[in-house]
N, C-alpha and C positions, 0 to 999 in steps of 0.2 A: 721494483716498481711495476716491471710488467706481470708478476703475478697478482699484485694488488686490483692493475686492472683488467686483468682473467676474471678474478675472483668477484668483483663488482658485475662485469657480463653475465656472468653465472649465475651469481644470485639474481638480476633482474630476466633473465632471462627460465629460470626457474619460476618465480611469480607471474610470468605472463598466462599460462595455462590455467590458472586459479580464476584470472578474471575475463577470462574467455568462457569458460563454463559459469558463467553465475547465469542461474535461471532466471528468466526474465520478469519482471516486477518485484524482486526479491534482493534484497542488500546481499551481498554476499557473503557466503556463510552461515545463513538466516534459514535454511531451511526448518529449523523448530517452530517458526509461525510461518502460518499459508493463508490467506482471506483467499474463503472460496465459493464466497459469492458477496457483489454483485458479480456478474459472468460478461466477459468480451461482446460489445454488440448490444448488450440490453440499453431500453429505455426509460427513463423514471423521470418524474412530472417533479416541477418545482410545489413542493406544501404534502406533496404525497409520501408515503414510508416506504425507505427505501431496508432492505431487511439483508443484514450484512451477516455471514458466517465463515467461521476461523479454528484452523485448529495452530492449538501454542504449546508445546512442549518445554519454556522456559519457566512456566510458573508464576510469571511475575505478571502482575495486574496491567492492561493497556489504555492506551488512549485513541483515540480512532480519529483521523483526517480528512476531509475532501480535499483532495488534491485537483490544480488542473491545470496541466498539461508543464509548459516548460516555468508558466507560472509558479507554481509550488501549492504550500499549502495554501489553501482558502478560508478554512475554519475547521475548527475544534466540532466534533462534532458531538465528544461524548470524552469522557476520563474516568480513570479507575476501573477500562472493563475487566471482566473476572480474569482471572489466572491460570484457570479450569483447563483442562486440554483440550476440551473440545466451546466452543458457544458462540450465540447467538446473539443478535440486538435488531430493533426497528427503528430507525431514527427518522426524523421530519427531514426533507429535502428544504433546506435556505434558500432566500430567492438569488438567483444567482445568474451567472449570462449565458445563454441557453446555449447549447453545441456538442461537439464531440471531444472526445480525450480527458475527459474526466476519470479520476478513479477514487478507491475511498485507502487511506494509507493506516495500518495499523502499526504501531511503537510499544514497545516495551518499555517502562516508565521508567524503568531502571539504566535504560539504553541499552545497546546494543541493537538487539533485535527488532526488525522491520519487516514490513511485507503490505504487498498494493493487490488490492482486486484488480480483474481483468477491466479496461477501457470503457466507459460506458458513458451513455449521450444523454443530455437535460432537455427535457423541451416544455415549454411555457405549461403553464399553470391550467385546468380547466375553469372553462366560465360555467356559471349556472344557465340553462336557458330559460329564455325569460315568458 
């Protein structure tokens, strides 16, 4: 029994290194998708286009998230984007509760694969002037 639970330490203590280096806003293990923009710090208007790029090495066609904060996702923002290694989309900003810790979450449809743009703040909508 005492080497069962050696063996147990061991292996959990063998996994803890794995989840210490996962790069941050990235599922672990995921580094075949990267959303590399929107960027940490930026600002985008509610009704404005917000212009999200990714590169995917899985192949498999995604769907794109807004995610916010400890909330989760917020809404679907788009499905079926390409599978291509490298691309691009503009999407409309949802009306939504203005702030920070926003990001946008790309998924691989097939699952597995994940990956979040850097951090970025919503602020109200512009008026026309009158």
């Amino acid at each position: 029994m005492r080497r069962t639970g050696f063996l147990s330490l061991s292996l959990s203590l063998a996994a803890l290194p794995v989840l210490v280096v996962a790069p941050s806003g990235t599922a672990a293990g995921d580094d075949a998708l990267t959303v590399t923009a929107p960027t940490t710090g930026s600002v985008h208007r509610v009704g404005a286009s917000v212009f999200v790029t990714w590169r995917n090495t899985t192949g498999q066609e995604l769907d794109m998230w807004l995610v916010h904060g400890s909330d989760g996702r917020v809404i679907r923002l788009a499905a079926k984007l390409s599978g291509a290694a490298e691309g691009e989309t503009a999407t409309v900003l949802p009306t939504v509760v203005n702030g920070d810790g926003y990001t946008i979450e790309l998924a691989a449809r097939a699952g597995g694969a994940r990956a979040s743009s850097g951090s970025f703040a919503v602020a109200p909508r512009l008026r026309a002037a009158r």
